[in-house]
N, C-alpha and C positions, 0 to 999 in steps of 0.2 A: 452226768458229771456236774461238782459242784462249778460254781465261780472262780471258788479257789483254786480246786485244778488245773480248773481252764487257765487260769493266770499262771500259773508255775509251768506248766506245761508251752507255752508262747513264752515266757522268760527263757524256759532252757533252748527252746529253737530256737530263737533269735541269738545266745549265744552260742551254743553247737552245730549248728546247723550251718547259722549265718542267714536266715531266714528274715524278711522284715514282718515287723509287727500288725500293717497294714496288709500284707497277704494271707497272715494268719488271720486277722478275725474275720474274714469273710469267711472262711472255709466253717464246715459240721462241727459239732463237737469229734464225731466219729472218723472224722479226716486229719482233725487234729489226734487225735488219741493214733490211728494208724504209725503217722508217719515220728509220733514221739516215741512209740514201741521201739518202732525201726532205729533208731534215732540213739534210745537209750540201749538197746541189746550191744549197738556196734560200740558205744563207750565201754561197757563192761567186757568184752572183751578186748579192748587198748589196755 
């Protein structure tokens, strides 16, 4: 995953989620990427 991703990806959790930005960057890429799937599938069907 680029940089960039990873930034857009931690922007969208911290605001959909409600996630803080400090719990996001500890975690994987692959943990991030998980839980933004999850994340994004449930907005597309709101």
């Amino acid at each position: 995953m680029s940089r960039q991703e990873r930034e857009n990806m931690i922007q969208f959790l911290t605001k959909v989620e409600g996630m803080t930005e400090r719990k996001l960057m500890v975690m994987t890429d692959a943990d991030i990427e998980h839980i933004y799937t999850r994340a994004y599938t449930m907005q597309e069907r709101i």
